[in-house]
C-alpha positions as CSV (number, residue, x, y, z in Angstrom):
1,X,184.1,120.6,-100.8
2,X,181.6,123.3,-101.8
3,X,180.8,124.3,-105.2
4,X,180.3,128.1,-105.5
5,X,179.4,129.9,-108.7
6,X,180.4,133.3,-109.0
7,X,178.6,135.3,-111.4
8,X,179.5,138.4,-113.0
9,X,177.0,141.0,-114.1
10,X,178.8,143.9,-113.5
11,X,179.3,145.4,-117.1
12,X,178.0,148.2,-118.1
13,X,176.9,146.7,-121.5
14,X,178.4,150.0,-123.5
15,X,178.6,147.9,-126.9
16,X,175.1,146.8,-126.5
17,X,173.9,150.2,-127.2
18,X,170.8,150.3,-123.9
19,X,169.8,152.5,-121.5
20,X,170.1,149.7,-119.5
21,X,173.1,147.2,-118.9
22,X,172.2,144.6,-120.8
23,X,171.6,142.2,-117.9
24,X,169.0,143.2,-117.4
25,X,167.7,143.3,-120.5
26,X,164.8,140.8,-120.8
27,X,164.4,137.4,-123.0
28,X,161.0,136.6,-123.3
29,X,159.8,138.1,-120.1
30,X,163.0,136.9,-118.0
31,X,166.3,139.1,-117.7
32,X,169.2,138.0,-118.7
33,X,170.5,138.2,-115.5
34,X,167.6,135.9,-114.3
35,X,168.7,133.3,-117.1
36,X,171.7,133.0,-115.7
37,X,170.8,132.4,-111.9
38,X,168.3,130.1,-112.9
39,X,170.9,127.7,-114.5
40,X,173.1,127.2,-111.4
41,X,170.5,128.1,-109.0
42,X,168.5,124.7,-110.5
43,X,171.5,122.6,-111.0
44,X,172.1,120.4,-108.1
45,X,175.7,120.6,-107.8
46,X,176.2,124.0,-107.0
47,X,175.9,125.3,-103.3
48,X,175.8,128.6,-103.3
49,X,175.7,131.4,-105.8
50,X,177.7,135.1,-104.9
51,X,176.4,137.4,-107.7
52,X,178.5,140.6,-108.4
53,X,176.7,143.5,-109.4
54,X,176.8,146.9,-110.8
55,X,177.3,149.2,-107.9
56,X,174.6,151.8,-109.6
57,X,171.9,148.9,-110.2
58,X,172.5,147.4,-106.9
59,X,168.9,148.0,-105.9
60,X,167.4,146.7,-109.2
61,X,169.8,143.0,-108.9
62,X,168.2,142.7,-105.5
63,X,164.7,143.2,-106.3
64,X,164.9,140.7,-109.2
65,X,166.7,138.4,-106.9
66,X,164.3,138.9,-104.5
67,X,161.2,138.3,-106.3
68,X,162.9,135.2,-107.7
69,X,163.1,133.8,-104.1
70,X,166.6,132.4,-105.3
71,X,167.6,129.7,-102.4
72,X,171.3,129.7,-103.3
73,X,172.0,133.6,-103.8
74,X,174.4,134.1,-100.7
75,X,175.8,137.3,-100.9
76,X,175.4,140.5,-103.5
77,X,178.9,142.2,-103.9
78,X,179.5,145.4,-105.9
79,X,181.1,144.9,-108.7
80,X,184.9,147.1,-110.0
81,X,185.7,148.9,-112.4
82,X,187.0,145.7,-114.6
83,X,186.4,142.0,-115.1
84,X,189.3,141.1,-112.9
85,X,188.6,143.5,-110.3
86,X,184.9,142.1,-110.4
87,X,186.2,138.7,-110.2
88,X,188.8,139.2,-107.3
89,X,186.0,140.9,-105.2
90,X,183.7,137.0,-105.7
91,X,186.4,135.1,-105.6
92,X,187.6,136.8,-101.9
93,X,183.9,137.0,-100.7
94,X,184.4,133.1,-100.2
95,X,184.8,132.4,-96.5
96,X,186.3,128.5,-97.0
97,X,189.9,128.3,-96.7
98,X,189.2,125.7,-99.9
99,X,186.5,125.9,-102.2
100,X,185.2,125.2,-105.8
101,X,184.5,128.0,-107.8
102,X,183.2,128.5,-111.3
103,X,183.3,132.3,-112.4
104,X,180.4,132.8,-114.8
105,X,179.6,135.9,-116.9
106,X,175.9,137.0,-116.7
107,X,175.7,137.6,-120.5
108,X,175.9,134.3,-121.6
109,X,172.5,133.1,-120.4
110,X,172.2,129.7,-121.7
111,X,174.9,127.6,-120.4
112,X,173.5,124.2,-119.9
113,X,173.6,122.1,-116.5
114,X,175.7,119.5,-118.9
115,X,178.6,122.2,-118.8
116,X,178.5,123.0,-114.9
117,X,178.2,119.5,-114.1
118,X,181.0,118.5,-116.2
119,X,183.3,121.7,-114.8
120,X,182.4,120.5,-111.2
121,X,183.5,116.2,-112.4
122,X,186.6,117.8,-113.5
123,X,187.5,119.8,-110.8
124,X,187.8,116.3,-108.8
125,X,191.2,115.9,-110.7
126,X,192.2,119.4,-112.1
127,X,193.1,122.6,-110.2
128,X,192.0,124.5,-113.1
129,X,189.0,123.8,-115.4
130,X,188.1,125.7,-118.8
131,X,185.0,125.7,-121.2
132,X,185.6,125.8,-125.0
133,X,184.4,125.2,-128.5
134,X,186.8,124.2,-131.6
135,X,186.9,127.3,-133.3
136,X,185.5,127.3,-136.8
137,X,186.9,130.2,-138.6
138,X,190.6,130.5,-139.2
139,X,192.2,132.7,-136.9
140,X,195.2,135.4,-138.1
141,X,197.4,137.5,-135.9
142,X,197.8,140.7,-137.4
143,X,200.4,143.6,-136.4
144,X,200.2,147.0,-137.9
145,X,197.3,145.4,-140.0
146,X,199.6,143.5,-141.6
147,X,199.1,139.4,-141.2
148,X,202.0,137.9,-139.0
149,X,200.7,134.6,-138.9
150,X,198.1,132.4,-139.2
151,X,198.2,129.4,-136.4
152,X,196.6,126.0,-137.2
153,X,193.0,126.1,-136.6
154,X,192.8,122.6,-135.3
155,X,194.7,124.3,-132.3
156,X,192.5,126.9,-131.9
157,X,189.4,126.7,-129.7
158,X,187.1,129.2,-128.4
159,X,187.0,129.8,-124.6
160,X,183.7,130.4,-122.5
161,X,182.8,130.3,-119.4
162,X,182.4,129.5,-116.4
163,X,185.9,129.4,-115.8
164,X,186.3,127.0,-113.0
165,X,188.9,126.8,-109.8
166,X,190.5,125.9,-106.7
167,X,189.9,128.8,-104.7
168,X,193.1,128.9,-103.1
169,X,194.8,128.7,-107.1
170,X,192.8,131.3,-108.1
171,X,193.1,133.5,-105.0
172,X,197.4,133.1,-106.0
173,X,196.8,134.0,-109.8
174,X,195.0,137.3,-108.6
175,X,197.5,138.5,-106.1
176,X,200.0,138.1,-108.2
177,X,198.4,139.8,-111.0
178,X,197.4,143.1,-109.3
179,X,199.1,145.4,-111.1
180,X,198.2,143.5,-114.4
181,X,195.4,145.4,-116.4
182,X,195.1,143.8,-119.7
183,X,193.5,140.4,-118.7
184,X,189.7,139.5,-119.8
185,X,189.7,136.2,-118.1
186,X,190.5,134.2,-114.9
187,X,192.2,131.7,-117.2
188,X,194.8,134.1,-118.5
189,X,196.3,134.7,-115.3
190,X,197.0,131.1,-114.6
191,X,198.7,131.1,-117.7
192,X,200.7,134.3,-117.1
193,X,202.4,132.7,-114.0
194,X,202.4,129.4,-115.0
195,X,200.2,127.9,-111.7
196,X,198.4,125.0,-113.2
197,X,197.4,123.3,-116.4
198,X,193.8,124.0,-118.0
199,X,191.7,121.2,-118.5
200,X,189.0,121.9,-121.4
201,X,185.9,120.4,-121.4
202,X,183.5,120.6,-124.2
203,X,180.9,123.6,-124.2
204,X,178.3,124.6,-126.7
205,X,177.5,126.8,-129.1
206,X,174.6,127.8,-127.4
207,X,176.7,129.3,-124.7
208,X,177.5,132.5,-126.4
209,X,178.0,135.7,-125.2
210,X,175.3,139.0,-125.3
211,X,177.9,141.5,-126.6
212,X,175.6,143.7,-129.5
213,X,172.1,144.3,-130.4
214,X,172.3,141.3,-133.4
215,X,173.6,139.1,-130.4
216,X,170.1,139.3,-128.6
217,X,167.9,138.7,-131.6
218,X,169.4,135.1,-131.9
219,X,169.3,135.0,-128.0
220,X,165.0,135.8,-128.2
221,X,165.0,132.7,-131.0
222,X,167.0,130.5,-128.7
223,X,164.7,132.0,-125.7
């Protein structure tokens, strides 16, 4: 079975505060968008990568891909208006009736081969595959600013990504979740319908995500 990895770098980065989305921001001379390709491009498990771009910087994506003479770069889509409409138009570019896929956001740059190769060993016995850290802050749920509760943190974990699947599960979780315009991860939707367990396996602190200006200073010392 092929492993695909979907990536996602079609934000429009308007918390990073660019003239640029911040993919294409660059880390020591490489774009973060590059950062990420390189990863799973040099990471022998994966077969193919389908990247999903910002319809507006469609041009720039491919010139960076091209000059990167990327082997396992497939297929350029144009990315939606959300996350999830970003993520159904990779997942359904897929031409397998079964398939691997790990769903990746292009701002977090420096996932390791460790974590794709331990998605992809999972995937041999789960349906569904997520990538989290124990959480080291405690975490509150708050209504009306007021504190409702405060769940155990030794529950609590924070997610990442790639967000790994069965094609055909994920392909379910997204048609039945059309209408549904609140969800910020592939994850959630299995959830929602109840269509699989998650398996976690262990990512790394490293793998954070580019969301504000502070966020890329630590990423140039990790560069």
């Amino acid at each position: 079975m092929k492993n695909y990895a979907i990536i996602l770098a079609s934000g429009s980065g308007s918390r990073f505060g660019s003239n640029l989305p911040k993919q294409f921001t660059e880390i020591k001379g490489r774009t973060i968008l590059e950062r990420s390709v390189d990863v799973f491009e040099n990471t022998s498990a994966i077969d193919e990568i389908i990247l999903v771009v910002t319809p507006e910087y469609r041009e720039l994506a491919e010139s960076i891909i091209n000059r990167n003479s990327y082997k396992k770069v497939t297929q350029i889509m144009n990315g939606g208006e959300q996350r999830k409409d970003s993520s159904y138009i990779g997942i359904h570019s897929v031409q397998e009736d079964e398939a691997n896929v790990l769903i990746h956001d292009c701002a977090r740059p420096f996932v390791s081969k460790k974590i794709i190769n331990d998605c992809v060993e999972a995937l041999k016995t789960y349906k569904a595959v997520g990538v989290a850290i124990p959480s080291t802050d405690t975490i509150i749920e708050v209504e009306n600013n007021i504190i409702k509760s405060i769940p155990p943190r030794r529950k609590l974990m924070r997610i990442q990504t790639p967000q790994c699947f069965k094609l055909s599960l994920i392909k379910k979780a997204h048609e039945l979740s059309k209408n549904d315009k609140e969800f910020t991860d592939d994850c959630g939707l299995i959830i929602k319908h109840n269509l699989s367990e998650i398996y976690i396996v262990e990512g790394d602190r490293n793998n954070f995500k580019i969301t504000y200006p502070e966020d890329f200073y630590l990423a140039e010392m990790l560069g």
